[in-house]
C-alpha positions in Angstrom: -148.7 -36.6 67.4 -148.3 -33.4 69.3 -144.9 -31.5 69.3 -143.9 -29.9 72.3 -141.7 -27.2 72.6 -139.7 -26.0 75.4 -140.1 -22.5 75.8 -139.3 -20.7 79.1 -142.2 -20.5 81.2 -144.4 -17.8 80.8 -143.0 -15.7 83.6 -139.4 -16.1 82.4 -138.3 -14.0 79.7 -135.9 -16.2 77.2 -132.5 -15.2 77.2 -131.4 -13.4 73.8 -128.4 -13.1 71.9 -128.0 -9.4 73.4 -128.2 -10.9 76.4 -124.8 -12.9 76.1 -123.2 -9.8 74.0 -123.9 -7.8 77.3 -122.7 -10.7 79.6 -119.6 -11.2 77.0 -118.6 -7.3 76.5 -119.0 -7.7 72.6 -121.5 -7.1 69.7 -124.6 -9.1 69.0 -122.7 -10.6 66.0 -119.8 -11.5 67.3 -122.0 -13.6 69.6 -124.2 -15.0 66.5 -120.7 -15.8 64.9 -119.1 -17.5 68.2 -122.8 -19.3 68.1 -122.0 -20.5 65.0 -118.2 -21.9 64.8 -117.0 -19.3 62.6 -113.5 -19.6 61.8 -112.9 -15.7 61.7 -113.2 -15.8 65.3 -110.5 -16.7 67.7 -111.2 -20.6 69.0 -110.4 -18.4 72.9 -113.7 -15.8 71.9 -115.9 -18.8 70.9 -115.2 -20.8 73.5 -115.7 -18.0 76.1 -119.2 -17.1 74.7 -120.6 -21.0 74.4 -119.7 -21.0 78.5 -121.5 -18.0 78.7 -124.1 -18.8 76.8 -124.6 -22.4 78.5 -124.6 -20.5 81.8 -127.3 -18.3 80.8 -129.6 -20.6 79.5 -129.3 -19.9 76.1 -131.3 -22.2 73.4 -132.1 -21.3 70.3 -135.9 -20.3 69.0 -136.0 -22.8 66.0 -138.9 -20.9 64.4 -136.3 -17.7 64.9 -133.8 -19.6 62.4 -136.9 -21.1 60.3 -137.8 -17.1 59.7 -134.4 -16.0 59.1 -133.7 -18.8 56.9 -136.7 -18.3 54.7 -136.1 -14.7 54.7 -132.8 -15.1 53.6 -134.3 -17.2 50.3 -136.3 -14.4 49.6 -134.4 -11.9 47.8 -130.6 -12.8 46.0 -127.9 -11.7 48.0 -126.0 -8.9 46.5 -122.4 -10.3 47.5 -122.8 -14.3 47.9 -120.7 -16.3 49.7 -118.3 -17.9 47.6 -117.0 -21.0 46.5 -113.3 -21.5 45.0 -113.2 -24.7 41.9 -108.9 -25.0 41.7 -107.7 -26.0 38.8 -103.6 -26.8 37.7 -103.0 -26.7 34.2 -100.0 -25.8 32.1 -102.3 -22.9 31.3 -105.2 -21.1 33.0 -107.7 -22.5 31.3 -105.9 -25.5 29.4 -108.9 -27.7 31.4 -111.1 -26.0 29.0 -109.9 -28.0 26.4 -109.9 -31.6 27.9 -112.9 -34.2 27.9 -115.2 -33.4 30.1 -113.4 -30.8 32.1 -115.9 -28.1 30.7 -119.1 -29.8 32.2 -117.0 -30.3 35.4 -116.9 -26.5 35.7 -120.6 -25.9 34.2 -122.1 -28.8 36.9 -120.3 -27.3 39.7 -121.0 -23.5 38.5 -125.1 -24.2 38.3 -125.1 -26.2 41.3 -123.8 -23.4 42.9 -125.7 -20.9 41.6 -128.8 -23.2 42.7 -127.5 -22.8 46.6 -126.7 -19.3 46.5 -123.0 -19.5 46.1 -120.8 -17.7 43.2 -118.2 -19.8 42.1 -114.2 -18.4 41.2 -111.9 -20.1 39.4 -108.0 -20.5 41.1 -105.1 -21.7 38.7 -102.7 -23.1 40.9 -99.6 -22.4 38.4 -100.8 -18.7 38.4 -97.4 -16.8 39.1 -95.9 -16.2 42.2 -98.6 -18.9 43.4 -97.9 -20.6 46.3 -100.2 -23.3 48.4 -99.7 -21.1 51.4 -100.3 -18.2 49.4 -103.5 -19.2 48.0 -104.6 -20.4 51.6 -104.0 -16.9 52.6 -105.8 -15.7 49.7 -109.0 -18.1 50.1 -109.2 -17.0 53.6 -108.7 -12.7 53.5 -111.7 -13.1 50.7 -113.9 -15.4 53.1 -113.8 -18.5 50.6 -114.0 -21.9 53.2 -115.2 -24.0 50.8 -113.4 -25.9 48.0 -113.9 -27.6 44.9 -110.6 -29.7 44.1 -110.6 -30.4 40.4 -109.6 -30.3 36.8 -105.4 -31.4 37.6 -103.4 -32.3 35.1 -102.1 -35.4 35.2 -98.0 -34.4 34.4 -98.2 -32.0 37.2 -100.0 -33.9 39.6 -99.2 -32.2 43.3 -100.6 -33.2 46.7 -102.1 -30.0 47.6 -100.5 -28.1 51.2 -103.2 -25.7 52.0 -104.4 -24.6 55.7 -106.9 -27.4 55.8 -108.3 -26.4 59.2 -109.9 -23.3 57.5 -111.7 -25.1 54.3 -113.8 -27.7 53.4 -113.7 -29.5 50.7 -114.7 -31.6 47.6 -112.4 -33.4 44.9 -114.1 -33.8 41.6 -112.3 -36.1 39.0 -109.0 -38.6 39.4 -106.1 -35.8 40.0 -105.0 -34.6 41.8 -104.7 -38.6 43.2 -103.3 -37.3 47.2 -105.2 -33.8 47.9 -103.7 -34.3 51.3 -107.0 -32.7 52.7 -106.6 -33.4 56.3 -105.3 -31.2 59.5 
């Protein structure tokens, strides 16, 4: 079976990412990141650049994104993105001491590691914590992905963060109502 790809004839040069920055009035990577959904950008920006984009002709090279992609598994990335595991405990680390709750954390910790992620710990009952504040705080350090786990059962709380910014996982029975929906 033969795969065909469309590529812009031979006269017609393909239109690039710089192409839609100049169109757009921005910087190449503010175009990759509009490309992309990403939530630092303003939904106004993104939306702006797609149309501009479409109306170009823009499609993506997939051996482009095959390249960067294996590239990018070449060498480890000195700053990896990273993943927040959110605990609430009496104590910081009072899961430590529960059955099971260790090999939660490992699990989740090499799994990580595996994809390229690093993996911080967040104790909900940390003072002065707040479910808005720790939004806040998951979002200035770039964190959009979370693991919900390790909740004791006395102090079981359905969880108020900025859902439209993260995505997330609950590992384990508590906390029973995450409430992780917009």
């Amino acid at each position: 079976m033969r795969v065909r790809f469309n590529a812009p004839p031979m006269n017609q040069r393909r239109v690039t990412l710089a192409d839609i920055a100049r169109e757009a009035n921005v910087h190449v990577t503010t175009v990759s990141l509009a490309l992309r959904n990403n939530p630092r950008l303003a939904r106004e920006t993104v939306k702006r650049i797609r149309e501009i984009a479409t109306r170009l002709g823009y499609q993506p090279d997939p051996f482009l994104q095959a390249l960067v992609a294996y590239r990018g598994n070449m060498k480890p990335r000195k700053n990896p993105p990273t993943l927040a595991y959110i605990t609430n405990w009496d104590t910081c680390y009072g899961w430590k001491n529960v059955t099971a709750h260790p090999q939660f954390y490992a699990g989740a910790e090499a799994k990580a590691t595996e994809l390229g992620f690093r993996l911080d710990h967040f104790w909900l009952r940390e003072p002065g914590m707040t479910h808005a504040r720790l939004s806040r705080i998951l979002e200035t350090r770039g964190i959009h992905g979370l693991i919900i786990a390790s909740h004791q059962r006395e102090i079981d709380v359905a969880l108020h963060l900025d859902w439209s910014r993260f995505s997330a996982v609950k590992i384990d029975y508590f906390p029973i109502n995450p409430s992780c929906t917009t």
